[in-house]
N, C-alpha and C positions, 0 to 999 in steps of 0.2 A: 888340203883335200877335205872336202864336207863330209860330215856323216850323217847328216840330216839336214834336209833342203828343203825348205817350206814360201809356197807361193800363193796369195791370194786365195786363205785358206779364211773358209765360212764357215758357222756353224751356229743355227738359230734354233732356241726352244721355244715356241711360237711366235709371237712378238719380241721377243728377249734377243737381243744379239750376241752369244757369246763367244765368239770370235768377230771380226769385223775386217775381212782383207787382211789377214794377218802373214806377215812374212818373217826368217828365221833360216839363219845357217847355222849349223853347228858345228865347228871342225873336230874332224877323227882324232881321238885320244884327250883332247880338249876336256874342261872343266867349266860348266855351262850353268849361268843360274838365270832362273826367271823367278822377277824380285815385283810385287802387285798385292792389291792389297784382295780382301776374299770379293766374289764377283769380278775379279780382272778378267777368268776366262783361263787359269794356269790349268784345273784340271780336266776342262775341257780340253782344251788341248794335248796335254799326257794321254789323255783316251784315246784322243785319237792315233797320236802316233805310236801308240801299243796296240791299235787296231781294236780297241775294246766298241769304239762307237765309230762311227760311219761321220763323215764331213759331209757340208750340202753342195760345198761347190771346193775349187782350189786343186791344186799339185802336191804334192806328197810325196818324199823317197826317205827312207830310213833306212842304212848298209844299204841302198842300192835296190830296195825293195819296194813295193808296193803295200801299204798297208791294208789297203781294200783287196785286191788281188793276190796278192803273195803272204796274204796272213800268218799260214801254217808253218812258212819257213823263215818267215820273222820273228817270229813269237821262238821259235830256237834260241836267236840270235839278243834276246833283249832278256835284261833282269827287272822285274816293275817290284816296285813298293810303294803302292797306293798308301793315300794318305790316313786313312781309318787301318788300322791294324784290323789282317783280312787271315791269318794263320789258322789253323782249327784250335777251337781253345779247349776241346777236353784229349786232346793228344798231348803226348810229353813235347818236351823241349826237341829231345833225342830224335821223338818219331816224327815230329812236323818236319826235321834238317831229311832225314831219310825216305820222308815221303816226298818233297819236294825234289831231292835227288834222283829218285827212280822216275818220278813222270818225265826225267830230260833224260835219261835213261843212263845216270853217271850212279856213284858212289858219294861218300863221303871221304874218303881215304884218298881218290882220285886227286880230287881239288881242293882238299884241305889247306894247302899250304894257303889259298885265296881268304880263307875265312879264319885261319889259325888265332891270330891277335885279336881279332873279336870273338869270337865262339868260346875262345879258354877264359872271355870271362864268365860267361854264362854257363858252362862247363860245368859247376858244382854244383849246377838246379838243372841237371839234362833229364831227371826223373819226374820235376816237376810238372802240371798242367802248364800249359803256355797259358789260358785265361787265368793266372793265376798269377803271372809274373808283376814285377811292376810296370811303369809306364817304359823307363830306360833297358830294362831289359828284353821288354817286346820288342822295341825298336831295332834292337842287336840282334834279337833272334830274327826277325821279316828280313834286315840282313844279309846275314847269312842265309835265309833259303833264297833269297835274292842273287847270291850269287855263286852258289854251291854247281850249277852247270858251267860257270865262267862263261858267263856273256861277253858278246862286245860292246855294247851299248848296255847303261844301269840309268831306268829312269826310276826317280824318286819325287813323288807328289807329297810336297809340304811333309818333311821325314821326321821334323824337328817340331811340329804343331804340339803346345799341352805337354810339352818334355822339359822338364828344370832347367836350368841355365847352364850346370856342370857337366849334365847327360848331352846338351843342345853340342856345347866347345869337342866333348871327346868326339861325339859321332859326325864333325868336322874333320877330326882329325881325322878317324877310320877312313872318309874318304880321300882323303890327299893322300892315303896308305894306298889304296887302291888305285889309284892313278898309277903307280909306279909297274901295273900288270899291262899296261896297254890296255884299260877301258875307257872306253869313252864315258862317259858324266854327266847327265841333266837335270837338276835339280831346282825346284820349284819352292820357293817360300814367302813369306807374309814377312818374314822378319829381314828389317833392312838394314839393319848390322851384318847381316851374314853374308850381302852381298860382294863385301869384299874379301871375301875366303874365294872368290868365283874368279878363273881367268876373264872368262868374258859374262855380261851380262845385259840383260834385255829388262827393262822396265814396262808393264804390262797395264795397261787401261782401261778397262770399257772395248777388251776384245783386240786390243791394238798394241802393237809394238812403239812406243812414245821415244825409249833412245835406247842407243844399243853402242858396246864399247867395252873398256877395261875399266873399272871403278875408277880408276885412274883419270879416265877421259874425260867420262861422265861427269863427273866432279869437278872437272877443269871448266867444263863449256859454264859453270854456273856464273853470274857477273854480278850479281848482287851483295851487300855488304852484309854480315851478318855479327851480329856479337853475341855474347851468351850471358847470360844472368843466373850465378848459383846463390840459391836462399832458404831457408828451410820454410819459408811462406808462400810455396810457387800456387795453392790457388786466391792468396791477396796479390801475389805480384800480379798474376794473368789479367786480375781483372783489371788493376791499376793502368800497366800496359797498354792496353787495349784502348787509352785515351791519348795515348804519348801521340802527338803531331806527326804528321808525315809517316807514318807507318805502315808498312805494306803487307805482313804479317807477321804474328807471334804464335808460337807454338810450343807446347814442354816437349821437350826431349828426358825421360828421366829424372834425374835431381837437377836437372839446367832446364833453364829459358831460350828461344833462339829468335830473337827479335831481328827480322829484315824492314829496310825501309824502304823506299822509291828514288829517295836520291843519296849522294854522299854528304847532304850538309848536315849533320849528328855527328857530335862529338861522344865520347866515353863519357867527361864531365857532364855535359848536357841532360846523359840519361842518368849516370850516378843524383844530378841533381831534381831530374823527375821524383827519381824513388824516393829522395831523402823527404823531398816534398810531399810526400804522398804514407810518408812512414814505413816504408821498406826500409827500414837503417843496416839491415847487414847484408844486403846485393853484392857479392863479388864479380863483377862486370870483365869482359875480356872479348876480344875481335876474332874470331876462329875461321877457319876454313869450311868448307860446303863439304857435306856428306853426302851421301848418299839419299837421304831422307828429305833432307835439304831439295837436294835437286828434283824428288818425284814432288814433294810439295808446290816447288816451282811451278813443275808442267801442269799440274793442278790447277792452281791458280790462274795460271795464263788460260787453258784451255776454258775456265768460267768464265770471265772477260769476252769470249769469243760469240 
């Protein structure tokens, strides 16, 4: 069963297209990620289906609602945590959870048990400003007032933007906590590692839904060959690369290279013997599977080509 059904949805700022026919299910209780890079059209989108901005054309239901018409009794039923931390920042930690509880018209003791594991860690600065906190702890507190009415549906716009790497993994975890309440989950990000923490997920383009599936899937439809290149010279290797025959793209991924070509005829030795030629002598070369990143770069590609 869907919790959100989206059909030939528009949304233009003048000339700019930031949606494009864009279509989308989300299933109830489900773990939903939308993975694009900035300008794909993610938080346009969250706006809209938190009713924050009005669509130009398209069909709309979220729980069963209308977002343009049934605003007031949606907005009950939804937790948002916009992607700019949006709390009051000369309120404490305490009174943004408490003030954010009373507008749904709950407690905090109410629906504690929802926010328990996150909230006790920020617990020992509940006197503090919230403009005060650090970056990982705003994140926890927006949160929790996120979720202190017990929504059904928790949407999160890019949650993890400009958060350290150890804050980005816990506040993954927080949500797989949450799942276990019957919420439903839609979350939105730039980082495509994170996409497979997602049951299902939509790859986001210039407004468009480009593929939709389990990491799993997505990853499978890729058929190109790829190998990876670790050096501690990745910007001599790029440019080296970038001459090698038959190449169809090279890109760093991190401390690795991920060179695809056009066809199967490259060997491992072929390209070990590029590099040596070329003086890259410590390339650790190896054949990997398609990621995620892999595959949005793909559809990239091809779509210029077009």
């Amino acid at each position: 069963m869907a919790e959100i059904e989206i059909y030939n949805l528009c949304k233009n700022y003048g000339d700019v297209k930031a949606l494009d026919n864009l279509c989308l299910s989300v299933e109830k209780n489900g773990f939903y990620g939308l993975i694009g890079p900035d300008g794909a059209g993610k938080t346009s989108l969250m706006r809209i289906i938190t009713s924050l901005i009005l669509p130009d054309s398209g069909e709309i239901s979220v729980g069963g609602l209308d977002p343009v018409k049934d605003y007031k009794k949606l907005r009950l039923k939804l937790g948002y945590m916009p992607g700019k931390f949006s709390l009051y920042p000369d309120l404490s930690v305490e009174e943004n959870l408490r003030f954010f509880a009373g507008v749904f018209g709950t407690t905090i003791n109410e629906n504690y048990h929802l926010i328990k594991s996150i909230y006790s860690q920020i617990e020992p600065f509940k006197n503090r400003r919230a403009g005060k906190l650090s970056g990982g702890m705003k994140q926890k507190l927006a949160l929790c007032c996120a979720l202190i009415h017990k929504p059904e549906i928790l949407i999160l716009d890019e949650p993890t933007t400009g958060v350290d790497a150890v804050s980005r993994r816990e506040f993954w975890d927080m949500l797989n906590e949450i799942r276990s309440y019957g919420i439903t989950i839609l979350v939105s990000t730039p980082y495509m590692e994170e996409a497979v923490l997602c049951d299902t997920v939509s790859l986001l383009f210039k407004g468009k839904v480009v593929e939709s599936g389990t990491p799993k899937e997505i990853t499978s439809r890729y058929s190109s060959t790829i190998y990876s290149v670790k050096t501690d010279n990745i910007p001599l290797a790029l440019k080296v690369l970038r001459n090698i025959p038959g190449l169809m793209s090279v890109n760093s991924f991190g401390q690795n290279i991920h060179l695809v070509f056009k066809d199967e005829n490259h060997s491992e030795q072929e390209i070990t013997n590029f590099l040596t030629a070329n003086n890259i002598l410590d390339a650790e070369l190896s054949r990997i599977k398609a990621g995620i990143e892999d595959s949005f770069i793909d559809y990239i590609l091809k779509e210029n080509k077009n």
